[in-house]
Every structure is written in C-alpha cells, then in structure tokens.
N, C-alpha and C positions, 0 to 999 in steps of 0.2 A: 504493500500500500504506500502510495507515496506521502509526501508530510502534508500536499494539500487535501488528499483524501481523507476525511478523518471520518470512524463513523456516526452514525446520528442512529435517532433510536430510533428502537424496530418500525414505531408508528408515529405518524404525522401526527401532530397537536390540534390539526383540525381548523389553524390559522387562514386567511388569505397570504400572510408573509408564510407560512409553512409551506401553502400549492406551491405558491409561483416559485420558491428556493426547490422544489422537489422537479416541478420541467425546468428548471435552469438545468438542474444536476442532468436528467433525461436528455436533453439536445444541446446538453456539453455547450449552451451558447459563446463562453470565450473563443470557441473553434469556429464560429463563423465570422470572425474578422479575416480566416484565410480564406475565407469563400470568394468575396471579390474580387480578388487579383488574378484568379485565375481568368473572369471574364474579362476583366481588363488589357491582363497580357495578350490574349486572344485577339483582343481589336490592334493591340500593339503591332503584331506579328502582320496582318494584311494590311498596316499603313494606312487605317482608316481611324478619322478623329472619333471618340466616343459619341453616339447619337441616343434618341429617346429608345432605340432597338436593343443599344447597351443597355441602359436600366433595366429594359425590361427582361432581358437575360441573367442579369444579375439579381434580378427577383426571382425569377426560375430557378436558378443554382442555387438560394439559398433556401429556397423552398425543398428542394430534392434535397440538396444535403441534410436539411434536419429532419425528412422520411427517414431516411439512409440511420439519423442518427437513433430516434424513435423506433425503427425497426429493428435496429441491431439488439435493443435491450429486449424487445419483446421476441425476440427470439431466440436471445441468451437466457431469456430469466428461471430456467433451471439451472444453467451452470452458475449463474451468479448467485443461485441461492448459498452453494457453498464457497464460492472464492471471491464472491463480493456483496456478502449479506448486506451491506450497507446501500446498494445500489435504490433509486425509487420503487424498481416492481417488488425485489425481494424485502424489502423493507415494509412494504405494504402503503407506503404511501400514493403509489400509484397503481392505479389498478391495470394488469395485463390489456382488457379489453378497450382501456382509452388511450394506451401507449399505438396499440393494432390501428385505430381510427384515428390518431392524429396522424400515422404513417400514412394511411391512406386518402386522407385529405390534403395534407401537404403537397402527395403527390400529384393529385389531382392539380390545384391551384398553382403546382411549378409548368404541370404540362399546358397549361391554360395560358401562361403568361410569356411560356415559349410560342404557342399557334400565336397571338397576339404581335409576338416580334416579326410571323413572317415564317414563309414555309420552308425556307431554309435550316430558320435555328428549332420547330419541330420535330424536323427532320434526323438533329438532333437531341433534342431530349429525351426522345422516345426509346433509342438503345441505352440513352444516360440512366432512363428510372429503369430498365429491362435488368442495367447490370446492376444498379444500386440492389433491386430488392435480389436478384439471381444469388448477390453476396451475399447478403445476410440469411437468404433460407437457405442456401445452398450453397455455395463454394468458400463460407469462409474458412471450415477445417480441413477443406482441401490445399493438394497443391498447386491449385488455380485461385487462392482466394490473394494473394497478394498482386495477380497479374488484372482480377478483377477490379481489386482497390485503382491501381494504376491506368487501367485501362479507364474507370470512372472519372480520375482526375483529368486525364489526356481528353476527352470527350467533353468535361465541362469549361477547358480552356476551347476549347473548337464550338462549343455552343456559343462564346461570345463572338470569335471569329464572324460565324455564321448569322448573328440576330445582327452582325454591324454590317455588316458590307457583302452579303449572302454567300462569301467566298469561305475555303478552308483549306486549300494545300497551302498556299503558304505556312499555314499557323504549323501545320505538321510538324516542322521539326521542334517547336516551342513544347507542343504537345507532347512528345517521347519525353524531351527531357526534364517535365513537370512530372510523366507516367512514371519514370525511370525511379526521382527521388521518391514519389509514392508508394513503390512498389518496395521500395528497402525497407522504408520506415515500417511498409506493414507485415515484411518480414519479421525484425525486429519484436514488433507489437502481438506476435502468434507465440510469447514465452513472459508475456511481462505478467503473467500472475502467478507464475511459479518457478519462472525463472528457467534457466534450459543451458545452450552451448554459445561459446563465443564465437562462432561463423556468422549469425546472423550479424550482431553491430561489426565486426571487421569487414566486414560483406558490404555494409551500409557508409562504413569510413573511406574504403576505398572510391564506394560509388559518389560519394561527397567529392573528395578529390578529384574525380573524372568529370564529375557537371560544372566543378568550379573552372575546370581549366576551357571544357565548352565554353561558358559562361562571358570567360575572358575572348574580349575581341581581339582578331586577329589582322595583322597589316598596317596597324597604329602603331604610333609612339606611346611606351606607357607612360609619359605625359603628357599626352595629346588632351584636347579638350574631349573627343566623340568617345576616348576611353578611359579617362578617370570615373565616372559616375556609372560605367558598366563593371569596373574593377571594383572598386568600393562596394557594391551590391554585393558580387560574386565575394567578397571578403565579406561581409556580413552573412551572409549564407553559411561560408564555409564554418567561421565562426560561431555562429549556432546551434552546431550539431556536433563540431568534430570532438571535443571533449567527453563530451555523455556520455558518443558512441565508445570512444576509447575505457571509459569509467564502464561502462556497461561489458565491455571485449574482455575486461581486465577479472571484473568481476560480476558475471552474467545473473545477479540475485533479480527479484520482482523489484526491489525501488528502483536503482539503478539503470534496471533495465525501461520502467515505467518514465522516468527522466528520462530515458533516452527518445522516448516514442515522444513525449511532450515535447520534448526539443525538435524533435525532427516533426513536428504538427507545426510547431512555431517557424520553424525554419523556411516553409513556404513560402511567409508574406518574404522576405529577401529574396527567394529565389525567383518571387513571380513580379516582383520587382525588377529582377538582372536581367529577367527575359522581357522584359519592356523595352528596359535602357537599352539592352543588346538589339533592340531593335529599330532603335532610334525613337521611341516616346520618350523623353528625359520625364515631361511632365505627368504622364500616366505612371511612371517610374515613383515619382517624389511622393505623388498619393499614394501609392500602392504604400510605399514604403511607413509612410506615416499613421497605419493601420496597426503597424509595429508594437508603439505602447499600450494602446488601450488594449490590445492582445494578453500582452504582458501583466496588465493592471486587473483584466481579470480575471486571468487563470490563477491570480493569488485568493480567488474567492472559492470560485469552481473548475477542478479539474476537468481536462481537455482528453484524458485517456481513463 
C-alpha cells in the first residue's frame, strides 16, 4: 500500500463529503489531469491549431477514461476484496451495481461527444471504449493486457488527431511512443500488490531511456531555440520515472513498486508535452505541461494507482 493509500473504514458515514471522497477514490480523479494531453499532443502531431473538435474530444477521452476507471474496480472487486479491502466496492461504500452504470454511462456520453466532433474522431472512439472495456473484462491478467493498456493510450492521442483536423497518420508515430510508455508502466503495475521480479521496472527504465532519446530532436543544435523546450520536456519525463523504476528494479516490494506505477501515470503529462514541442506546438506544449502540478497536488489527496 502506498503512504497515500491509507485505509478508511469498512463503511461510508453516510456523508455527502463521504460519497463524493468514495468516486474521487473510484475514478482515481488526480489521473485525469493526464487525460488531456494526450488529445492535445494529437492535434500537435497533424499541425492543426486546437479547435471546438479538440474540446470536444477531450471531453470524450475523459469521459472513457473514467469508464475505463469505474470499470476496472467493478471488475476487480473480488480481488480487491483481499488485497485492497480498502478500495470503495470492497469497502462497501460503493455499491458494485453503481460503479457497472457509471461505467456505462460515461461511456455512452464519451461516445456521444466523439459522433459530435465529427465522423472521423467516432470512428475513433468506438475501438477506444471496444478496448477500454475488452481490458478490464478480459485481457487485463493476460499477456495482452498491457499491449491493451497501450494500445488504449495510442488511440486516445489519435482521437484528438482525428476530432481536429479528420486526419491521423501523421499522429502515428506520437501515438506508438505514448503506446510504448503505457505499455511498460502497465507492465510494471500487473505486480504492485504483491510485488513480483525486477524485469518489469528494468524493462520500463530502459524503455524510458529509449523514448527520451526519440523524444530529443534531431539535426538541431542542442542550443538551438526549436530544441531546448523539446529537450527540457524529454528531461522532465525522463526524470519522472527513472528513479522509482530503479527503487522498484532494486527492490520489487508493492510500495515501491506502486510508486513506480504512480510515477510512471504522472510521467505522461511531460511526455505528452515532449510530443507537442517535438512537434513544433511550443504553446500546446507549455499547457500540457502546466497540468503538471495540480496533478501533483492531488495525488497527495487521492491515489492514482
């Protein structure tokens, strides 16, 4: 358990401050400060300035992600009966059957605001919630559930591509390398309740390293003006995560290893950041990046894993 997970008692108090602290805990809200960026960097990637197609995409993505997040508990809440009694379903302050129907209402309303953006970013969101829920009922204790994770994040940076400017090869290569960090982190995160081997964070350090150096543009001076604020991102990023991972490599326990998954959730906003600036938005870059602390401020309240 980590230090900001602490647990609370088995039953709600029956408060309106007890609900809404019980769906804050349920759809992990400090994780949706990494929600946007990924549509952003998407618009970044086909060189199109943000339009009312972006909001509305970014209303979609944050709408699925907190399906995604809602459903994941309602489909864990047997195993969390034993390895994370404190969670809302096993705790009893939420009940199974309203975690089920905010999942399926979200998803409804994410899909409604993608048709809304335009038949392209539908087009999109449609394999977005196919894979979100495929995860959680079914591929996340397999060995396709971490390629799912990734492949969910890669999809929801290409739903913004797609609601701005109806295109999406370009974003592609944004896309893998958003998929690629998501995909380590959820490596990682398939051993943080009970802890497991050090392949997965050395697996994820490495792959740190290899995005940072994508990340870094190439055929500049590294005092150029087009590459300091692509470099700088790319060094927040790396900084982010590479410690955890190593503290997690070193010694693979559930806290350790639950920091490292928290870091590497947080490490988004810089990476979806780097893939802006690297793509020449400085100023989609500076926003993205500024989602940074309030992130920060409040995963000190409610953890993000």
């Amino acid at each position: 358990m980590s230090r900001r997970e602490r647990p609370v008692s088995p039953r709600a108090d029956g408060t309106p401050h007890a609900a809404l602290r019980a769906w804050a805990e349920l759809l992990r809200l400090p994780a949706l400060f990494t929600v946007p960026g990924d549509t952003l960097a998407g618009a970044a990637a086909v060189a199109t300035r943000p339009n009312t197609r972006t909001l509305l995409a970014v209303g979609s993505s944050l709408c699925l992600y907190e399906a995604g997040m809602a459903l994941n508990d309602w489909a864990d809440r047997e195993e969390d009966t034993v390895d994370r009694p404190h969670r809302p379903l096993p705790s009893g302050r939420i009940a199974p059957t309203a975690a089920l129907t905010a999942a399926g209402v979200l998803t409804t309303a994410g899909l409604a605001l993608a048709a809304r953006a335009g038949g392209p970013a539908i087009a999109v969101a449609v394999p977005l919630a196919a894979t979100v829920w495929a995860y959680d009922l079914a591929l996340k204790h397999t060995a396709g559930g971490p390629v799912a994770m990734g492949t969910a994040r890669g999809l929801d940076l290409l739903l913004g591509a797609a609601a701005t400017s109806g295109r999406t090869r370009e974003a592609l290569p944004s896309a893998a390398l958003l998929a690629t960090h998501t995909l380590a982190v959820t490596a990682v995160s398939r051993q943080e309740t009970r802890g497991g081997s050090s392949l997965a964070p050395l697996a994820a350090l490495g792959t740190t390293g290899l995005l940072t150096r994508l990340l870094t543009p190439r055929g500049t001076g590294p005092h150029s003006a087009a590459a300091t604020l692509p470099v700088a991102l790319a060094a927040a990023y790396a900084a982010t995560v590479a410690r955890p991972y190593f503290h997690a490599a070193l010694n693979p326990s559930p806290p350790l290893t639950q920091r490292a998954v928290g870091a590497g959730i947080r490490a988004l906003i810089p990476l979806q950041a780097a893939l802006a600036a690297r793509s020449g938005a400085p100023a989609t870059a500076l926003l993205t990046a500024a989602l940074a602390p309030a992130a920060r401020s409040f995963a000190r309240k409610v953890s993000v894993t």
